[in-house]
C-alpha atoms as an extended CHARMM CRD file, in Angstrom:
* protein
*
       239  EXT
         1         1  UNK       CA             94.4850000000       62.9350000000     -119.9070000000  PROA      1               0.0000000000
         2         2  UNK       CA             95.3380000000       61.9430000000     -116.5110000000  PROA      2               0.0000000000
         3         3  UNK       CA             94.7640000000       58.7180000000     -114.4930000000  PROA      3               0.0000000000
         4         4  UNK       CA             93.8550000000       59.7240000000     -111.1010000000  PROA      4               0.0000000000
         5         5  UNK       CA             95.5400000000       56.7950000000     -109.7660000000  PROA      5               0.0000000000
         6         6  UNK       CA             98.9620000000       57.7750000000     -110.8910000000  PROA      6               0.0000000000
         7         7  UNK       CA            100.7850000000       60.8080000000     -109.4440000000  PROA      7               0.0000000000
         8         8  UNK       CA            100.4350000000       64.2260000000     -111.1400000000  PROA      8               0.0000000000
         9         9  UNK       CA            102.6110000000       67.2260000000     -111.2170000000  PROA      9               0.0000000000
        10        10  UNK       CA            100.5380000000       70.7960000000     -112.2780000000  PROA      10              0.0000000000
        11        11  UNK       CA            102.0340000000       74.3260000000     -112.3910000000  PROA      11              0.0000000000
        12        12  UNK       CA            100.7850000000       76.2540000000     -109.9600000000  PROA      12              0.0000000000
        13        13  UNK       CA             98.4140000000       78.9880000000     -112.8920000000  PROA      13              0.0000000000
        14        14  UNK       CA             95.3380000000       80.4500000000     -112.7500000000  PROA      14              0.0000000000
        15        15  UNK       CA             93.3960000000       78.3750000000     -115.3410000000  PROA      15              0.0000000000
        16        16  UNK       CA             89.8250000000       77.8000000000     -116.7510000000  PROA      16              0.0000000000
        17        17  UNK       CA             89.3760000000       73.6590000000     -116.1010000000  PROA      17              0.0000000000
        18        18  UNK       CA             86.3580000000       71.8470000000     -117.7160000000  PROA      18              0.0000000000
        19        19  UNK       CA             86.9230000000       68.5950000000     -116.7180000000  PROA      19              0.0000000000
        20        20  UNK       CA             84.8920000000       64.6670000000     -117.3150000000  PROA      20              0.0000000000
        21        21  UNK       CA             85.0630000000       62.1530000000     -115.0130000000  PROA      21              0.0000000000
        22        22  UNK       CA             84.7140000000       58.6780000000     -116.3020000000  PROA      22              0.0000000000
        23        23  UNK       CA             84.7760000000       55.6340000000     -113.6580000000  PROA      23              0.0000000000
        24        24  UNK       CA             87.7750000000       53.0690000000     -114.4540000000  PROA      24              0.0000000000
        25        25  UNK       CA             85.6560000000       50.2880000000     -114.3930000000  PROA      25              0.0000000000
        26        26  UNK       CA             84.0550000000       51.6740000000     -117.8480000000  PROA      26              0.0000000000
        27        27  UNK       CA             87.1370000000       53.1420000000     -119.1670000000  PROA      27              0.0000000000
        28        28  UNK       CA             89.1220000000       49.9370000000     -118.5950000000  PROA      28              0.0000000000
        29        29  UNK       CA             86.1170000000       48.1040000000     -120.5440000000  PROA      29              0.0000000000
        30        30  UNK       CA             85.9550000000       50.8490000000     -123.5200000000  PROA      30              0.0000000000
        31        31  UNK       CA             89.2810000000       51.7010000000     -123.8530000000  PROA      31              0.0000000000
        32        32  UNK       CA             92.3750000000       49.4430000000     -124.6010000000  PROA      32              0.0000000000
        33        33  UNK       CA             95.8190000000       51.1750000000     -123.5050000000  PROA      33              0.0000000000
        34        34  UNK       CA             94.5570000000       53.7230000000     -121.5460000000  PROA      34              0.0000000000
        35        35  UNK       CA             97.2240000000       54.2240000000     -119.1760000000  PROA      35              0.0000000000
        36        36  UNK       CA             99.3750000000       54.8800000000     -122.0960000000  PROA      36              0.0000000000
        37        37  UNK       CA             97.9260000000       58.2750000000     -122.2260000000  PROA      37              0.0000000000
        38        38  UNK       CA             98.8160000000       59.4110000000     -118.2730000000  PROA      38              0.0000000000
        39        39  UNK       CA             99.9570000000       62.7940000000     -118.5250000000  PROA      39              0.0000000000
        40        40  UNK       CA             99.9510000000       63.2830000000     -122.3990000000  PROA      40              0.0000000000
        41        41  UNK       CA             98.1130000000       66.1830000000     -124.1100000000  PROA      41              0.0000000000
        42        42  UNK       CA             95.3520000000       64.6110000000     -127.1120000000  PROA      42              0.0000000000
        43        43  UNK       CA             96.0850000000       67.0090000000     -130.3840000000  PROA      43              0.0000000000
        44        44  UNK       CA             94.6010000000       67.1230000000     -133.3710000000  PROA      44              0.0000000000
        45        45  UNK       CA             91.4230000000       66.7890000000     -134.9310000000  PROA      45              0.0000000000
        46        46  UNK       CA             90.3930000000       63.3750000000     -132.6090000000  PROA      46              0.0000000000
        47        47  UNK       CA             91.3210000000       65.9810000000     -129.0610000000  PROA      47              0.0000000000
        48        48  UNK       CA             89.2820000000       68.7630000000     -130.5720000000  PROA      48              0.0000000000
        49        49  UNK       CA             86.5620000000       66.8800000000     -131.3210000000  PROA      49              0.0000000000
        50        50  UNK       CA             86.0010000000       65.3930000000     -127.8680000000  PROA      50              0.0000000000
        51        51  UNK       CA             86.8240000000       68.7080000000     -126.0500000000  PROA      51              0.0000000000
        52        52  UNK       CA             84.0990000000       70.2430000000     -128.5910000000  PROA      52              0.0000000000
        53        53  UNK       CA             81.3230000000       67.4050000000     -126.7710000000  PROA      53              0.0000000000
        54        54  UNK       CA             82.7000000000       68.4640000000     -123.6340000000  PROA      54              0.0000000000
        55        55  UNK       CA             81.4990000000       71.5670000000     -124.2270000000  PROA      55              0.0000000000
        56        56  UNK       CA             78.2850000000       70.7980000000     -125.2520000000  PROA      56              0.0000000000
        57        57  UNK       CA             77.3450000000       68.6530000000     -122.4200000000  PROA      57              0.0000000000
        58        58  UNK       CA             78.3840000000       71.6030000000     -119.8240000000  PROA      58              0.0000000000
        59        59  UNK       CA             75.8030000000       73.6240000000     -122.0770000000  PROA      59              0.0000000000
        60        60  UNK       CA             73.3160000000       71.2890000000     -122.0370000000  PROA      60              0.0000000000
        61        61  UNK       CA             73.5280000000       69.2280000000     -119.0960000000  PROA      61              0.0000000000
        62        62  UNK       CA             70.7620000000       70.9280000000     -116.9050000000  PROA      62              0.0000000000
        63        63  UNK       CA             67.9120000000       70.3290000000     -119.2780000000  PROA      63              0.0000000000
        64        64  UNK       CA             68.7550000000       66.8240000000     -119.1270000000  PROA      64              0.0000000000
        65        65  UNK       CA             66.5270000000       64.3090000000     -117.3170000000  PROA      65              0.0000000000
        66        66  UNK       CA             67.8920000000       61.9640000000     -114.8020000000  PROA      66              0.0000000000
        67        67  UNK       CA             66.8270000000       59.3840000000     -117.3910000000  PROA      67              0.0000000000
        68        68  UNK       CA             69.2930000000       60.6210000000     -120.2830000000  PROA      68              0.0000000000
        69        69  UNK       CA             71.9130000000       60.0500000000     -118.1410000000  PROA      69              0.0000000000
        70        70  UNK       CA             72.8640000000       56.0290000000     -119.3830000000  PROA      70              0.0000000000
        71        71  UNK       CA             72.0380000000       57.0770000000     -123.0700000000  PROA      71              0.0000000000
        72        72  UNK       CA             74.2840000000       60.2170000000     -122.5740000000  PROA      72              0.0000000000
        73        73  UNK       CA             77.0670000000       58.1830000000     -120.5550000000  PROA      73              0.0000000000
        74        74  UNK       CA             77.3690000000       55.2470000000     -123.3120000000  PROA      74              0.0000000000
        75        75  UNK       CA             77.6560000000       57.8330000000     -125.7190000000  PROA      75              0.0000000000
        76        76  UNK       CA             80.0920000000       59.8340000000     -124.0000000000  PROA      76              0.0000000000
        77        77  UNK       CA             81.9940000000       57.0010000000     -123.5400000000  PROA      77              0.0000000000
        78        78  UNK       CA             81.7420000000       55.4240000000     -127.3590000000  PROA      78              0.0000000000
        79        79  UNK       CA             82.8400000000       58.7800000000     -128.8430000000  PROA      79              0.0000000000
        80        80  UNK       CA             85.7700000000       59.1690000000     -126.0580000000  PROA      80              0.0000000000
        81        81  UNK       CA             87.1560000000       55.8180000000     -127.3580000000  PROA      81              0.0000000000
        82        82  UNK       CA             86.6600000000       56.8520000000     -130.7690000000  PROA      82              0.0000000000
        83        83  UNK       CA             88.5150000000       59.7550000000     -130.4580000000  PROA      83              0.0000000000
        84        84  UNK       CA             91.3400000000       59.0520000000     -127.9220000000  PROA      84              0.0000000000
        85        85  UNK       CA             92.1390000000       55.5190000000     -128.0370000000  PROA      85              0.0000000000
        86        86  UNK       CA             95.7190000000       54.7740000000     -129.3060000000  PROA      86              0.0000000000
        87        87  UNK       CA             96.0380000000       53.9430000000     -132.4400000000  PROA      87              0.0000000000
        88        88  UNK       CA             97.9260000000       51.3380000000     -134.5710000000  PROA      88              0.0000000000
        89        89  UNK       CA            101.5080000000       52.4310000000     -134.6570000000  PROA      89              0.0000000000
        90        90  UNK       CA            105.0410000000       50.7520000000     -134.5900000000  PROA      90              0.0000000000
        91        91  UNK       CA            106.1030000000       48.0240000000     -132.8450000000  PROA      91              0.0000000000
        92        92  UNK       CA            107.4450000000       50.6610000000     -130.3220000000  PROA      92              0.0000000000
        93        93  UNK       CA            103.7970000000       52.2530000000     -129.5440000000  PROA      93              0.0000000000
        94        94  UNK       CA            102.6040000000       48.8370000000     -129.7390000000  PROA      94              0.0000000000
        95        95  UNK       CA            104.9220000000       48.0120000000     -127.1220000000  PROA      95              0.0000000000
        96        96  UNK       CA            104.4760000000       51.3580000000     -124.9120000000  PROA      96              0.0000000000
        97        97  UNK       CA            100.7160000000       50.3790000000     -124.9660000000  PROA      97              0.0000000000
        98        98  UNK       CA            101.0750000000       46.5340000000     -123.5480000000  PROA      98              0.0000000000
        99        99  UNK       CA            103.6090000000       47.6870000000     -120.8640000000  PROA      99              0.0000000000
       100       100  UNK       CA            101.1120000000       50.5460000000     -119.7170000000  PROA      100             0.0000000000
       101       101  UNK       CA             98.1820000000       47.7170000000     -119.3930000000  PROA      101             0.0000000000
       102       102  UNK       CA            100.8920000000       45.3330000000     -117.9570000000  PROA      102             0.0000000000
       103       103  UNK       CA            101.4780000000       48.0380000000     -115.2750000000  PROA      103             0.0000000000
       104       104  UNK       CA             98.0330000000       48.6680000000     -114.5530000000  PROA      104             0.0000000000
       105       105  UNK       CA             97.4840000000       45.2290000000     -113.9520000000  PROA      105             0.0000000000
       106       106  UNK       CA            100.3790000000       44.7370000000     -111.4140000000  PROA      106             0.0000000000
       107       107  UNK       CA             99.6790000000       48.1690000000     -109.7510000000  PROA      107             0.0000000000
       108       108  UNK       CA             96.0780000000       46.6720000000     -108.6950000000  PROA      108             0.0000000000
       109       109  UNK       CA             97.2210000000       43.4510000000     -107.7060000000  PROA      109             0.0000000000
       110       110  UNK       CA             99.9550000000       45.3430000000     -105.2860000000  PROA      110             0.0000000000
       111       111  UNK       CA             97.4750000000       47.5390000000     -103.7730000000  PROA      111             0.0000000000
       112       112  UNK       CA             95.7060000000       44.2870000000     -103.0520000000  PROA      112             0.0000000000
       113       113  UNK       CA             97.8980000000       42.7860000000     -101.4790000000  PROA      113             0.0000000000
       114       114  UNK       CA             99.8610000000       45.1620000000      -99.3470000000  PROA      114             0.0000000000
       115       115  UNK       CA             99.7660000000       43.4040000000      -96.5470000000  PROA      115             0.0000000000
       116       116  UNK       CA            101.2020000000       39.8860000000      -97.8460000000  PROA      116             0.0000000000
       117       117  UNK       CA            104.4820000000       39.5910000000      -95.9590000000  PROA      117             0.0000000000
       118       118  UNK       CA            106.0010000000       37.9870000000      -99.4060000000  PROA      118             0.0000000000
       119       119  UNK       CA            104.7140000000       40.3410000000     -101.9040000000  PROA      119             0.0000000000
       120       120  UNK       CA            107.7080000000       41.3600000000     -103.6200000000  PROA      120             0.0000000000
       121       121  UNK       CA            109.4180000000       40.2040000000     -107.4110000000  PROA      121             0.0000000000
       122       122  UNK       CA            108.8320000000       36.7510000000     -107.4480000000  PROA      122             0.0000000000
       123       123  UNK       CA            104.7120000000       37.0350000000     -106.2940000000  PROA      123             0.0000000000
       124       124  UNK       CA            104.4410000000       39.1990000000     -108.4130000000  PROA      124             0.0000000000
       125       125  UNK       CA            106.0390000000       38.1320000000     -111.5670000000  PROA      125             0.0000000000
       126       126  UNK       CA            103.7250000000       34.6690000000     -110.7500000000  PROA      126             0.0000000000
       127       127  UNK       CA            100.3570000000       36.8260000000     -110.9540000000  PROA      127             0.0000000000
       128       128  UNK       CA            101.5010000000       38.8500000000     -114.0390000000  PROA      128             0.0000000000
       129       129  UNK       CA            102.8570000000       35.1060000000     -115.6750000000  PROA      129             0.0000000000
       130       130  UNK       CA            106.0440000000       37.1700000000     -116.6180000000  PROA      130             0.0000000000
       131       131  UNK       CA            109.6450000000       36.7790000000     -115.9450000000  PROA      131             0.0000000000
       132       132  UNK       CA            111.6640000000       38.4180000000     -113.3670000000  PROA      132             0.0000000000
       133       133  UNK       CA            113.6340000000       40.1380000000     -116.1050000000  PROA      133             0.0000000000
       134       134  UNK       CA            110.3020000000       41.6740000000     -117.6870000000  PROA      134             0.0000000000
       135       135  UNK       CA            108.9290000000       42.5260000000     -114.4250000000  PROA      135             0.0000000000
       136       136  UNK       CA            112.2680000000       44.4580000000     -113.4080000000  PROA      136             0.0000000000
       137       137  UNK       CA            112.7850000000       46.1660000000     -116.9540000000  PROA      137             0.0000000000
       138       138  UNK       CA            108.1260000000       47.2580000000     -116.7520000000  PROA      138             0.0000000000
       139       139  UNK       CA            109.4480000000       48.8820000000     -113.2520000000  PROA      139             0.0000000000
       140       140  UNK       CA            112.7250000000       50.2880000000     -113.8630000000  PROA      140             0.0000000000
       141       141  UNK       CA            111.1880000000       53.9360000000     -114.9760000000  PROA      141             0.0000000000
       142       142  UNK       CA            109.8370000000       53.9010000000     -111.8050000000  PROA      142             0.0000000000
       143       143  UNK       CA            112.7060000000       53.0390000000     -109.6960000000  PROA      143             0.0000000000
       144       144  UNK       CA            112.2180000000       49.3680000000     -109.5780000000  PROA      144             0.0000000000
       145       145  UNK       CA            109.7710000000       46.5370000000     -107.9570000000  PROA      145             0.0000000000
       146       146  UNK       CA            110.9760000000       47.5710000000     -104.6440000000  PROA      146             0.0000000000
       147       147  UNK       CA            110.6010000000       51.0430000000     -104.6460000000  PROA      147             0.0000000000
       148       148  UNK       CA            107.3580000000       50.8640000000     -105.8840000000  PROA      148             0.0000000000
       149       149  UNK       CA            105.7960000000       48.2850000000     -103.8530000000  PROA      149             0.0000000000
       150       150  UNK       CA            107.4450000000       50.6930000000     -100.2450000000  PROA      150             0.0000000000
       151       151  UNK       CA            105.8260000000       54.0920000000     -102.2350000000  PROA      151             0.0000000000
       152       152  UNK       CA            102.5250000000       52.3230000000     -102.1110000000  PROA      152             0.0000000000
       153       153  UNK       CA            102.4550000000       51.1570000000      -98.3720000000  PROA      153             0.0000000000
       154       154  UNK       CA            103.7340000000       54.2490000000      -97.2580000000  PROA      154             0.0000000000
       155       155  UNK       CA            100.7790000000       55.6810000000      -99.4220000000  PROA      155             0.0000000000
       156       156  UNK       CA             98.3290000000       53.3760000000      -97.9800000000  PROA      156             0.0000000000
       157       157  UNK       CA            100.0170000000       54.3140000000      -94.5310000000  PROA      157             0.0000000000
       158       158  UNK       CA             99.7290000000       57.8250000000      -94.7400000000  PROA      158             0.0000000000
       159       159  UNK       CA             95.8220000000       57.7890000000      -95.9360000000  PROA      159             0.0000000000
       160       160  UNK       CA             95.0680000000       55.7400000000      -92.6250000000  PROA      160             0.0000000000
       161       161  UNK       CA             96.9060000000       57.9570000000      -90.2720000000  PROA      161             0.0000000000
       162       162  UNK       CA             94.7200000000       61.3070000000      -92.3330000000  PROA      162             0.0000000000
       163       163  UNK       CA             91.8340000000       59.1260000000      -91.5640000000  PROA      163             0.0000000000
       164       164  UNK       CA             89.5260000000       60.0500000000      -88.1970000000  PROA      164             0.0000000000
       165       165  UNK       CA             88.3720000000       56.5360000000      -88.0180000000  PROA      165             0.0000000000
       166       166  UNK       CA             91.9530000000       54.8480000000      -87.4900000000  PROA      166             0.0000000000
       167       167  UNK       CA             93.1520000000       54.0930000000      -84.1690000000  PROA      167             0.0000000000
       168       168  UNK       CA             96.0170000000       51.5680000000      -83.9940000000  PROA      168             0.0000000000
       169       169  UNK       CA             99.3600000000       52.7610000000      -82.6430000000  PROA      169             0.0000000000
       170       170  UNK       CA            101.5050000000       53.6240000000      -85.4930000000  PROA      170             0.0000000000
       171       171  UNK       CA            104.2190000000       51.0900000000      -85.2490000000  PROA      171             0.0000000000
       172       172  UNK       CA            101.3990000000       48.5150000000      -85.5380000000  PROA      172             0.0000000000
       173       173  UNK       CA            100.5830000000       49.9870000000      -88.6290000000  PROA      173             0.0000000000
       174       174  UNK       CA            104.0730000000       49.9640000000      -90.0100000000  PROA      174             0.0000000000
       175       175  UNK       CA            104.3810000000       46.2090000000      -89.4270000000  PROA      175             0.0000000000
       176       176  UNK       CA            101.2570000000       45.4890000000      -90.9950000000  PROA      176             0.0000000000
       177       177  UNK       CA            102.8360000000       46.7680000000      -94.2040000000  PROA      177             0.0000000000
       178       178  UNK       CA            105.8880000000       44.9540000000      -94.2000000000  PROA      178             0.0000000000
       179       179  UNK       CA            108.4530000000       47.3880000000      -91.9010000000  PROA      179             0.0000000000
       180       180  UNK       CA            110.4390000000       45.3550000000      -90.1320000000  PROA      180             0.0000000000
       181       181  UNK       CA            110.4070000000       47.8870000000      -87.4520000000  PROA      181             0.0000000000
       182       182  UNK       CA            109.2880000000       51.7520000000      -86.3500000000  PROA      182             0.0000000000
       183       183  UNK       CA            112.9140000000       52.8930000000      -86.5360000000  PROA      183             0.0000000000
       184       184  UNK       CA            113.2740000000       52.0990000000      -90.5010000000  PROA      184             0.0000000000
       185       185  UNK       CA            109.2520000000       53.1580000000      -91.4730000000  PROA      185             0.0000000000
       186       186  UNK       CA            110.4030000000       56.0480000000      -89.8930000000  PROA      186             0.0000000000
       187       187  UNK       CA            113.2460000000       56.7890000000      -91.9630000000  PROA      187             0.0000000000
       188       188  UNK       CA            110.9280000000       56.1900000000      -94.6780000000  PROA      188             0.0000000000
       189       189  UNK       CA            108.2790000000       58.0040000000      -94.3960000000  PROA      189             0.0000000000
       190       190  UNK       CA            110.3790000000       60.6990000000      -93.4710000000  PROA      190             0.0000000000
       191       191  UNK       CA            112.4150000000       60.7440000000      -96.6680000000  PROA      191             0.0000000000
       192       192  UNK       CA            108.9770000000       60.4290000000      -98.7950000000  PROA      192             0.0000000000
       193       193  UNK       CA            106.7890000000       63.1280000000      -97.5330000000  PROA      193             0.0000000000
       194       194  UNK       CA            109.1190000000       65.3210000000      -95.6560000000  PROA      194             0.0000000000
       195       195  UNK       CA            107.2690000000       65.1280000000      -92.5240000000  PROA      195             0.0000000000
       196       196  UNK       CA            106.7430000000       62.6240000000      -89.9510000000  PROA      196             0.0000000000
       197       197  UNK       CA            103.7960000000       59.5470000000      -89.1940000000  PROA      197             0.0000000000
       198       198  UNK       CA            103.4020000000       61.7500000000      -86.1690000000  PROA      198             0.0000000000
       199       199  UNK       CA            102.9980000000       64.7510000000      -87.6860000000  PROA      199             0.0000000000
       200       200  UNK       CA            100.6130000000       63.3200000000      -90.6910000000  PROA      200             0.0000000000
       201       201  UNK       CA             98.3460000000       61.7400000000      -87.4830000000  PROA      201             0.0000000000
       202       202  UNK       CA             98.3820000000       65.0820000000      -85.7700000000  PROA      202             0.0000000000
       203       203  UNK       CA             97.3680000000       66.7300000000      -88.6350000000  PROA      203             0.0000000000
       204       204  UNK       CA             94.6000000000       64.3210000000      -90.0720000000  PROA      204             0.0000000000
       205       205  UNK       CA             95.3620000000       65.1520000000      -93.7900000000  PROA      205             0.0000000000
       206       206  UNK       CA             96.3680000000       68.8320000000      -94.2080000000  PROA      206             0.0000000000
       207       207  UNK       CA             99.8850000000       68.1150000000      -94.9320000000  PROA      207             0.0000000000
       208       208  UNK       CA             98.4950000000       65.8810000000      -98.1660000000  PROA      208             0.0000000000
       209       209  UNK       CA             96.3720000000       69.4010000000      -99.0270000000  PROA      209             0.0000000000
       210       210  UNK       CA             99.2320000000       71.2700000000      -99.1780000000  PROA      210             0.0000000000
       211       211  UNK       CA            101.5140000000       68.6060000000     -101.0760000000  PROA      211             0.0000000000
       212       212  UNK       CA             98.9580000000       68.4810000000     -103.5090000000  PROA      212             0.0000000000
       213       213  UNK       CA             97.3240000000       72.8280000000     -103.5760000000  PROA      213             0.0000000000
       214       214  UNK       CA            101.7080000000       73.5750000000     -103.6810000000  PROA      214             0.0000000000
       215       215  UNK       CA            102.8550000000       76.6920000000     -102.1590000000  PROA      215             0.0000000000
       216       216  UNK       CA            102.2120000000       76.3830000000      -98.4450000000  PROA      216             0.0000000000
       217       217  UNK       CA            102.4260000000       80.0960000000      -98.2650000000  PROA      217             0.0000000000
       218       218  UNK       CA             99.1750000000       80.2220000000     -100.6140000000  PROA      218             0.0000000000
       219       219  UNK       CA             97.3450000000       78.2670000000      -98.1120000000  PROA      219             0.0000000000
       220       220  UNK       CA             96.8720000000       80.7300000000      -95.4810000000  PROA      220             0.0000000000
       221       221  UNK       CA             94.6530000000       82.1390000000      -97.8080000000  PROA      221             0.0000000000
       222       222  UNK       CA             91.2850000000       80.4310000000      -98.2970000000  PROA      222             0.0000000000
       223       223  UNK       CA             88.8200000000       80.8880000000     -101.0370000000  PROA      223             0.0000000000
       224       224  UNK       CA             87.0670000000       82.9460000000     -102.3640000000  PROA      224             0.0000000000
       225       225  UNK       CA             90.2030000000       85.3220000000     -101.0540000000  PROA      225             0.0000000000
       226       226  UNK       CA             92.5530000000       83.3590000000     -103.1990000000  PROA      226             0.0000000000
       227       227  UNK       CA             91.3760000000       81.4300000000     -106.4830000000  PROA      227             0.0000000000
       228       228  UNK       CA             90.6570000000       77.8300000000     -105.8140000000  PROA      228             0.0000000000
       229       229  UNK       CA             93.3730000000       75.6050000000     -106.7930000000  PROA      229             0.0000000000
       230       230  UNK       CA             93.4420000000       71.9900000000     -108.3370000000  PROA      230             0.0000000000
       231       231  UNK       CA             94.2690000000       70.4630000000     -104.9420000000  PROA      231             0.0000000000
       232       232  UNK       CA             91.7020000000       72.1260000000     -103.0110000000  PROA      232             0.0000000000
       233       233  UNK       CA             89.3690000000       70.9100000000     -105.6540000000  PROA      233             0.0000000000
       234       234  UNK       CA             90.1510000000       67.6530000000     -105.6370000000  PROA      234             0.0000000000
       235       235  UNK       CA             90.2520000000       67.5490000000     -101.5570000000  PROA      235             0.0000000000
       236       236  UNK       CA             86.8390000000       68.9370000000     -101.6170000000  PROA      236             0.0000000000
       237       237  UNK       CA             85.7190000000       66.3800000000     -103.9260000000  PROA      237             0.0000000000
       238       238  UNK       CA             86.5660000000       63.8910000000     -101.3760000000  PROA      238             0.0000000000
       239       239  UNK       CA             84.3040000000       65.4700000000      -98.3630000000  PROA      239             0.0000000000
C-alpha cells in the first residue's frame, strides 16, 4: 500500500506492477486509518482477495462501458475497505491508527499554509487542538515539527523551480517560504537534494527523475532500450 503523498523508497528490480489508483478524497471517506498502512505489505486471505479483483478488472476492464464506471468504482472501493481496513487490535494498533490520521491531518494543514510566516509548533498544535508535547512526540519519527515543516517548503520550492511557468528570482522564492535569507535556503536545499536551486531551475525537473528512476547511470538509457522503471512511470504520469 503506499500513499503517494508520503516518500517511498523501491529497489531498483525488474518487476511485473499491476497497480489501482484510488483518489484520497474517496479513500479518506471509505477508509478509517489509512495512512497507517504507508509502506506495509496486506497478507493473508483479506490481501489476496483484493489483489484477486485487481485482476479481474485488468481482464475485464475494456468491455466495460463508460457507464459501469461509478457502479464499478463504489464497488471497488466497498470491497477495498472490506478487505484492507485495519482492524480492531490493542490499544497499541489503536493508537498507531489515530496518530497516522492525526498526521495526515497536520500534513494538509502545513502544506496549506506554507507560506504563514508563524506556522511552526504552537499554530499548529492550535489547528490539531493538541498539546505541544503530543504534537512533538506525533513528529519525532520524523525528525521533529521543524524538520518537517523546512522538508515541505523546500519540497514546494523545488516543484516551482521544475516548473516552466515560474519566474520569480529564486531568493524571492526562498523568503516566501520562511528563509530568512538566500545564504541559509541555500545551505538547505543543498544538504536535502544534493544539488543546488540553480541547478534544479536549470534543469526544469530532471534531477527529481533521477532521484526518483535511482541509478543515474541507468538513465542514459531510455526505453524501450532499458525496461521502464517506477520513476519514469510515475514522471510520465504527470505529462
Amino acid at each position: 500500500m503506499i500513499d503517494l503523498a508520503q516518500p517511498i523508497e523501491l529497489p531498483l528490480a525488474p518487476m511485473h506492477c499491476l497497480c489501482i489508483f484510488i483518489p484520497r478524497d474517496m479513500i479518506d471517506t471509505a477508509i478509517k486509518g489509512f495512512a497507517a498502512l504507508h509502506g506495509q505489505v496486506v497478507s493473508g486471505a483479506r490481501g489476496r482477495i483484493f489483489a484477486d479483483h485487481m485482476k479481474v478488472l485488468a481482464r475485464q476492464a475494456g468491455g466495460l462501458a463508460m457507464e459501469d464506471g461509478p457502479a464499478m468504482a463504489d464497488s471497488c472501493v466497498a470491497l477495498m475497505r472490506a478487505c484492507l481496513e485495519p482492524r480492531g487490535g490493542t490499544g497499541e494498533e489503536t493508537r498507531s491508527v489515530l496518530d497516522a490520521t492525526q498526521m495526515g491531518r497536520a500534513r494538509c494543514f502545513i502544506d496549506a499554509h506554507l507560506a504563514a510566516p508563524d506556522l511552526g509548533p504552537d499554530m499548529l498544535s492550535d489547528c490539531l487542538a493538541t498539546s505541544r508535547a503530543a504534537l512533538y512526540r506525533l513528529f519525532r519519527p520524523v525528525g521533529g515539527v521543524a524538520r518537517f515543516i523546512q522538508q515541505r517548503r523546500l519540497q514546494r520550492i523545488h516543484d516551482l523551480l521544475c516548473s516552466p511557468d515560474e519566474h520569480r528570482r529564486i531568493s524571492e522564492i526562498a523568503l516566501t517560504y520562511g528563509f530568512a535569507d538566500e545564504a541559509s535556503f541555500s545551505r538547505a536545499f543543498k544538504r536535502e537534494y544534493g544539488y543546488t536551486a540553480r541547478d534544479a531551475r536549470a534543469q526544469r525537473g530532471l534531477q527529481r527523475v533521477e532521484r526518483l528512476a535511482g541509478d543515474p547511470e541507468r538513465l542514459t538509457l531510455s526505453p524501450p532500450d532499458r525496461m521502464m522503471m517506477w520513476g519514469d512511470w510515475i514522471t510520465k504520469l504527470a505529462d
